[in-house]
C-alpha positions in Angstrom: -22.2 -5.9 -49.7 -24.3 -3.7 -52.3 -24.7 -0.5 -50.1 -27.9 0.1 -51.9 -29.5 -3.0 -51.4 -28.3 -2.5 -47.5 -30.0 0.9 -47.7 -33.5 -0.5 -49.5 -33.4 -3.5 -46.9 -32.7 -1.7 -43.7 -35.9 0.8 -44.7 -38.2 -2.3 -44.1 -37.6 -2.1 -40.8 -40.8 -0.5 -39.0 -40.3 2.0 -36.6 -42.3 4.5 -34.3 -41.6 8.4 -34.0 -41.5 9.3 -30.4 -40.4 12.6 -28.8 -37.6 12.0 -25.9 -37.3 14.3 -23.2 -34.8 15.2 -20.7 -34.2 17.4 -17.6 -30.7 17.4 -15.8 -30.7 20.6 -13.2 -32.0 23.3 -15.4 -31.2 22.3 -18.9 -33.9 20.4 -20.7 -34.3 19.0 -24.3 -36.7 17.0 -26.7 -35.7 15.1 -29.1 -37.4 12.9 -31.8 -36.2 9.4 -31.7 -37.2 5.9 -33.7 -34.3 4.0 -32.5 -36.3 2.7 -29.3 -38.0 -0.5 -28.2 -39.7 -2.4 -25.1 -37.1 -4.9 -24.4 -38.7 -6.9 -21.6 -42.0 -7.0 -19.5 -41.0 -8.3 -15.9 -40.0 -5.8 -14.8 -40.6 -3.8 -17.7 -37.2 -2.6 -19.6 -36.8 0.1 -22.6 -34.0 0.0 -25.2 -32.7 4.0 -26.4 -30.5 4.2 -28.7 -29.1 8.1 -28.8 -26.5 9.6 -31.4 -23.0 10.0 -29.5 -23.1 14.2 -30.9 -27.0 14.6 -29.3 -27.4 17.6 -26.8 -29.4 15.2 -24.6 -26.9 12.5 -24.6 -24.7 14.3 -21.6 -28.6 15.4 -19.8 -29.3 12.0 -19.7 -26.4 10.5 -18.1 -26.3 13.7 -15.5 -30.3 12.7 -15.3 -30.4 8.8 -15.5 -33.7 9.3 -16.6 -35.4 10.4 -19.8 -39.4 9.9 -21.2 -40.5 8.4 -24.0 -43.5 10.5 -25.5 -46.0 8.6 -27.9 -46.5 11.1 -30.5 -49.9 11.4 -32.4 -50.6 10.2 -36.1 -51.4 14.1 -36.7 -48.0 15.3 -35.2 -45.8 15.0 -38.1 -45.0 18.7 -38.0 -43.7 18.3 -33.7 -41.9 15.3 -34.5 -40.0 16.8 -37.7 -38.9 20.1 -35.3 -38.0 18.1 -32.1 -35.7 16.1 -35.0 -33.5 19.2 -35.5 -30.3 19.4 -33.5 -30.7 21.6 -30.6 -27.3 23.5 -32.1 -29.6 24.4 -35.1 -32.7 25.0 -33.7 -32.0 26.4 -29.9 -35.7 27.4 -29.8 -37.4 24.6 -30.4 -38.9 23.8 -27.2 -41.0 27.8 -27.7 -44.7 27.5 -27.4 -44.8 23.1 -27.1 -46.8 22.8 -23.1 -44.6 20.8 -20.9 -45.5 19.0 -18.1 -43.6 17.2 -15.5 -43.4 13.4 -13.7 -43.3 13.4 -10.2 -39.2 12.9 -10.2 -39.8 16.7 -12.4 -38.5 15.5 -16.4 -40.7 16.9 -18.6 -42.9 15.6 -21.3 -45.2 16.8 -23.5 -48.9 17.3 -22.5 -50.3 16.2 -25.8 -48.8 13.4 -26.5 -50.5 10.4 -26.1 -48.8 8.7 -23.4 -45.5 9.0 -21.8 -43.2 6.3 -20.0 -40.6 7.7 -17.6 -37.3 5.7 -17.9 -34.8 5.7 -15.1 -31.1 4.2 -16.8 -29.9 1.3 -15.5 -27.0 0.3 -18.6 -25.0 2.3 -21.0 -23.6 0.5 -24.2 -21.3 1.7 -27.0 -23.0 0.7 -29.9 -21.0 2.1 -32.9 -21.7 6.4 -33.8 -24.6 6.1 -30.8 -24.9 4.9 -27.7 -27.5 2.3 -26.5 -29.7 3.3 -23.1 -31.5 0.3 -21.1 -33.7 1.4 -18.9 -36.4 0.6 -16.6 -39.7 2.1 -16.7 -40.7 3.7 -13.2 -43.7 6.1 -13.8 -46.0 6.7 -17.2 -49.3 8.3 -18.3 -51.5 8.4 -20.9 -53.3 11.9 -21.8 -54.9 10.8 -24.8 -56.7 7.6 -26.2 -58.3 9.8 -29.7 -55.4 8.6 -31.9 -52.7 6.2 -33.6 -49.3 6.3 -32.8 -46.9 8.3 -35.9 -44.7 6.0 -37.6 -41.5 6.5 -39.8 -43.4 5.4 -42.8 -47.0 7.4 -42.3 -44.8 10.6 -41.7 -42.8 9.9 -44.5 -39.1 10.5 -42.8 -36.4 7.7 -44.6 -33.9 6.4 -42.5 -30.1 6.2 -43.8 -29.6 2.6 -43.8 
């Protein structure tokens, strides 16, 4: 196989940019993610797939819950910083308004919806792991916007 090619065809693929939080007693992360789909709709299940080095990998399993936050078309800039590693960027939850569900996992106020995920499978799926979850709880904050995209924020994926 022509790794290039593999590269150039695997950067087809469409993807969303969402922001996935996490609380597990008091530590709590975001993280931008693309790797993530609705998987069924009765009941209604959500495929996540997480690298196996993540900070929030080990808060989610403590959790077994995590939200899915829609980000904006304008928030490029949120969805770049929630993509650093928490080991290089320790701060980057400072100054983003959190609120909580009901079970208390945060997500981020101005996003433009959230789903709350409680886990209900673990799979090994090569240098990540996949998440299937069930969706328990969601909101939507705003309707003024469409959702960010790999492509419309420009981010390339390795292939």
């Amino acid at each position: 196989m022509d790794d290039a090619v593999k590269k150039e065809a695997l950067r087809l693929f469409t993807y969303g940019l969402y922001a996935v939080s996490v609380r597990a007693g008091d530590q709590r992360n975001a993280f931008t993610a693309n790797w993530l789909s609705q998987v069924s709709f009765d009941p209604p299940l959500v495929a996540l797939s997480v690298d196996n080095t993540a900070a929030s990998l080990p808060l989610i399993r403590e959790a077994q819950r995590f939200v899915v936050n829609v980000y904006g078309a304008e928030q490029r800039e949120l969805s770049g910083r929630l993509g650093k590693t928490l080991g290089r960027s320790p701060d980057k939850l400072a100054g983003i308004t959190l609120s909580e569900t009901a079970s208390s996992q945060p997500y981020l106020s101005d996003a433009l919806g959230w789903v709350e995920v409680a886990v209900e499978h673990e799979l090994p799926a090569g240098d990540s792991t996949l998440l299937l979850g069930r969706v328990v709880d969601a909101g939507m904050q705003r309707h003024d916007a469409e959702p960010l995209t790999m492509r419309a924020a420009g981010f390339k994926h390795a292939g």
